[in-house]
C-alpha positions in Angstrom: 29.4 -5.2 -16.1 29.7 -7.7 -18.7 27.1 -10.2 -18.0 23.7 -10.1 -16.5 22.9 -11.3 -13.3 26.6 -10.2 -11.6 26.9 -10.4 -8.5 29.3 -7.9 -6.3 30.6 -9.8 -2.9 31.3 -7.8 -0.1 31.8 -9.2 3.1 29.8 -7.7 6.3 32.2 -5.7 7.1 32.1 -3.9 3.6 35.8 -5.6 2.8 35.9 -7.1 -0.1 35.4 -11.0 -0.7 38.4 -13.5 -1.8 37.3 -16.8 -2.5 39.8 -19.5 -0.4 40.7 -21.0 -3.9 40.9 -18.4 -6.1 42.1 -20.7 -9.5 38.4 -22.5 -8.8 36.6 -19.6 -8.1 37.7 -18.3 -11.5 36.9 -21.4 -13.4 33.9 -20.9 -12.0 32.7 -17.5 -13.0 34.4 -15.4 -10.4 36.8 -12.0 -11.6 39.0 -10.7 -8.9 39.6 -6.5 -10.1 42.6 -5.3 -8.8 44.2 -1.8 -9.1 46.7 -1.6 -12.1 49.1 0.5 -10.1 49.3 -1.3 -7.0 47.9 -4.6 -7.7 45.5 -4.2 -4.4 42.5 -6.0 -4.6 39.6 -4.2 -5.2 36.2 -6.0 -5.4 35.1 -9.6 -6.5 32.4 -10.0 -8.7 30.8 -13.5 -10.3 29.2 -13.4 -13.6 26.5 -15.9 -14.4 23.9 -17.3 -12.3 24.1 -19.4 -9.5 22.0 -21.9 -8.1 20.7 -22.4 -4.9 23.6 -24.9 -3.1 26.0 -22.3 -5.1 25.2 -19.4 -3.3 24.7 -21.2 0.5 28.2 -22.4 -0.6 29.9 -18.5 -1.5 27.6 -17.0 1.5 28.9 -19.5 3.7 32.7 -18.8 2.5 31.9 -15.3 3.6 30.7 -16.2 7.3 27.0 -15.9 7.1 25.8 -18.7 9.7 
């Protein structure tokens, strides 16, 4: 961790989140960690804070009704 609040996504399932447009997602604050090996995706994590219509937005993304 680099910045505090981060936030880990995980979908329900416990597979990892990919935001639909990853470019914006990572002008926004999102990091996608992949292994160095086989360039499979790992986790996502955002850095920062997010405000409330932010996070309704990600969780939203990730199927939460």
């Amino acid at each position: 961790m680099q910045v505090i609040p981060t936030q880990f996504c995980f979908l329900v399932d416990g597979s990892t989140y990919v935001p639909a447009d990853e470019e914006a997602a990572a002008r926004n604050g999102f990091i996608m960690y992949e292994l160095s090996a086989t360039g499979e995706h790992v986790y996502t994590v955002h850095q920062g804070g997010l405000d409330k219509a932010e996070l309704l937005a990600i969780l939203a993304e990730m199927g939460m009704k």
